[in-house]
N, C-alpha and C positions, 0 to 999 in steps of 0.2 A: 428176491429183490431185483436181478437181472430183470426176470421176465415182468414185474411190476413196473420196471421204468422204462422200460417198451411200450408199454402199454400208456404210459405219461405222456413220455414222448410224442406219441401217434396221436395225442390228444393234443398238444400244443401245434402240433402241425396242422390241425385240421382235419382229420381225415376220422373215420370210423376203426375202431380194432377191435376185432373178436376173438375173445381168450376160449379156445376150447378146452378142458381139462379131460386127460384118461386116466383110467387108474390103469397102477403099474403092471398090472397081469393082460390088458387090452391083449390079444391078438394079434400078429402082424396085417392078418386079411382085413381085420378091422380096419384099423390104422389106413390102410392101402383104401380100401371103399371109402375111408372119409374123404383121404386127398383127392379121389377119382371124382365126389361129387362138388368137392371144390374148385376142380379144376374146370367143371361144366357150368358154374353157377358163374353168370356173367355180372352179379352184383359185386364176385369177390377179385378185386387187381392183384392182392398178392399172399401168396402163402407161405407161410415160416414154421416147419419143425424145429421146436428147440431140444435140442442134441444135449446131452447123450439120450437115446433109448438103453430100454432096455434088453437083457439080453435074446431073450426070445424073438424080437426084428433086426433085417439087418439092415442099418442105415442106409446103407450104400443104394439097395434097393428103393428104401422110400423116398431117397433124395430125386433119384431116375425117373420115380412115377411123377413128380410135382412136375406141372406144364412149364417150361423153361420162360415162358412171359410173364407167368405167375412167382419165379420164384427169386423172392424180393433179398434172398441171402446169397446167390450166385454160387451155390454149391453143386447146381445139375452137370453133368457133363459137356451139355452145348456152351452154358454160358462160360464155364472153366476155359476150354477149346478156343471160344472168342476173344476171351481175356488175354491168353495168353498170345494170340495171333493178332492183336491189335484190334478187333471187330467190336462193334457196341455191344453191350450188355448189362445186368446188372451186377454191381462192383460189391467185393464183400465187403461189409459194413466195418471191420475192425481197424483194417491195412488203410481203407478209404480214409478212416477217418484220422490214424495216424496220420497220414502224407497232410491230410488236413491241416490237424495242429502243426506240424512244420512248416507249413507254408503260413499260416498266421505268425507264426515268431521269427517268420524270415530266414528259417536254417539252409542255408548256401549245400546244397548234397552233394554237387558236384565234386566228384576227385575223393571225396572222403569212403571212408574203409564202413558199413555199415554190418552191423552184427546180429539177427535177428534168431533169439532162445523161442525155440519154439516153430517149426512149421507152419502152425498153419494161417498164418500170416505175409508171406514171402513171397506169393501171386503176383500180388496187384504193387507190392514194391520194385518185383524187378520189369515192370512196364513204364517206371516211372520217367520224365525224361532223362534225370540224371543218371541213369542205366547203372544203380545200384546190383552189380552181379554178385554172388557170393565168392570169398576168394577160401580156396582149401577146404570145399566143403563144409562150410560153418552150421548149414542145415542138416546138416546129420542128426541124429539123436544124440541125448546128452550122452549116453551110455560110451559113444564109440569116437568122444573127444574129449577133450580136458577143458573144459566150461570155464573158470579162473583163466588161463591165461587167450581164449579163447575173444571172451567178452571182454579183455583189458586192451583188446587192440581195436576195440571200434571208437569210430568217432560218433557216430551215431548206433545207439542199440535199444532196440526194442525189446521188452521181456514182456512173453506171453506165454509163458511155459504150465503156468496155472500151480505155483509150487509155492507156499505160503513166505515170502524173504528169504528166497535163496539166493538172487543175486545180492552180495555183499556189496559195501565199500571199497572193498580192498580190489575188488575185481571189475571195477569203476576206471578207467580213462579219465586222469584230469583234466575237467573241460568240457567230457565228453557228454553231446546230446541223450538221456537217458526219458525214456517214452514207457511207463508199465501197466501194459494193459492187462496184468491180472487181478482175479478178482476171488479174495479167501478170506478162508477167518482163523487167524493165530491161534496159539492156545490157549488165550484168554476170549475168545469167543470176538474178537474184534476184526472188522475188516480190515482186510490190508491188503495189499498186491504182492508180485515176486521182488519187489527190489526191496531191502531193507531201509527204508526210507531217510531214517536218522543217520544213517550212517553214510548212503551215497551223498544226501544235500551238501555233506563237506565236500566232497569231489568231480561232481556233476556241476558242467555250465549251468544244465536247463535238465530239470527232472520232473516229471508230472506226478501230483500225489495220489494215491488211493488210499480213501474215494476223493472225488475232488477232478483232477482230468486235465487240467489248465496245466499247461508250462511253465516253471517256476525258477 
């Protein structure tokens, strides 16, 4: 479904998208020759591995080969580099478009305590003007912090962790801006994101649903 409304998406925008499919045993070299002819083919502006591969390639590698003007997810190492040193590039799509929805619902950042479950998100927040820094290492892995009282002291918190309703209610800031960009399916086969939705709405100013996406 992700990669289906990508492909939506890119249609209401205007623009052309080409879904190339591999099966899961492809080769790494393979994989690597396709991006090399992609990267030479001047019809194509932008190319998107959608991650995870598998285990036989290593990401890290195929992300390096994609031509850093071509790659429309900002995961190469130039564009990281420039991101983070203030230089133009292209911005990652997920963080972008959090800061996005905050700024539509007019969320004042400044001065507030922000709390961001999950890595890899935290880039393009801490560029933001209101210099969202992490206080006490909050991007650590969940492993080597206490998550509950961790996420109960944001005013703003993002949950991208990818963990089907694990952030709770209880572990919710009254008030606080809660933003849940995951995207799972319970064990009733239904989608849902990591925040338990039913249960933070009681406690959350502003919660975005999954699926759904809008601040509420």
């Amino acid at each position: 479904m992700y990669v289906r409304n990508k492909g939506k998406a890119a249609s209401e925008a205007g623009f052309l998208s080409r879904q190339i499919d591999l099966p899961a045993f492809t080769a790494e070299s393979e994989l690597l020759d396709l991006v090399a002819r992609l990267n030479a083919d001047d019809a194509v502006h932008g190319i998107l591995v959608q991650l995870p591969l598998p285990e036989q390639i290593d990401e890290s590698k195929v992300i390096e080969a994609i031509d850093p003007a071509k790659d429309v997810d900002g995961f190469h190492p130039v564009n990281a580099g420039r991101l983070f040193t203030g230089g133009t590039s292209f911005l990652p799509c997920t963080p972008y478009g959090i800061l996005t929805m905050l700024d539509h619902e007019k969320v004042e950042l400044k001065g507030k305590h922000a709390v961001v479950v999950g890595a890899a998100t935290s880039s393009e927040a801490r560029r933001h003007p209101a210099a969202l820094a992490p206080r006490d290492r909050d991007d650590l892995p969940l492993p080597h912090r206490r998550p509950p009282s961790v996420v109960r002291t944001g005013d703003v918190v993002v949950a991208a962790v990818g963990r089907a309703e694990m952030i709770r209610g209880s572990w919710i800031k009254p008030g606080a801006v809660v933003i849940d960009v995951g995207m799972n399916r319970n064990a009733a086969g239904k989608l849902c994101g990591d925040v338990a939705f039913d249960e933070a709405k009681e406690v959350a100013g502003l919660l975005s649903p999954v699926p759904g996406g809008s601040a509420r």
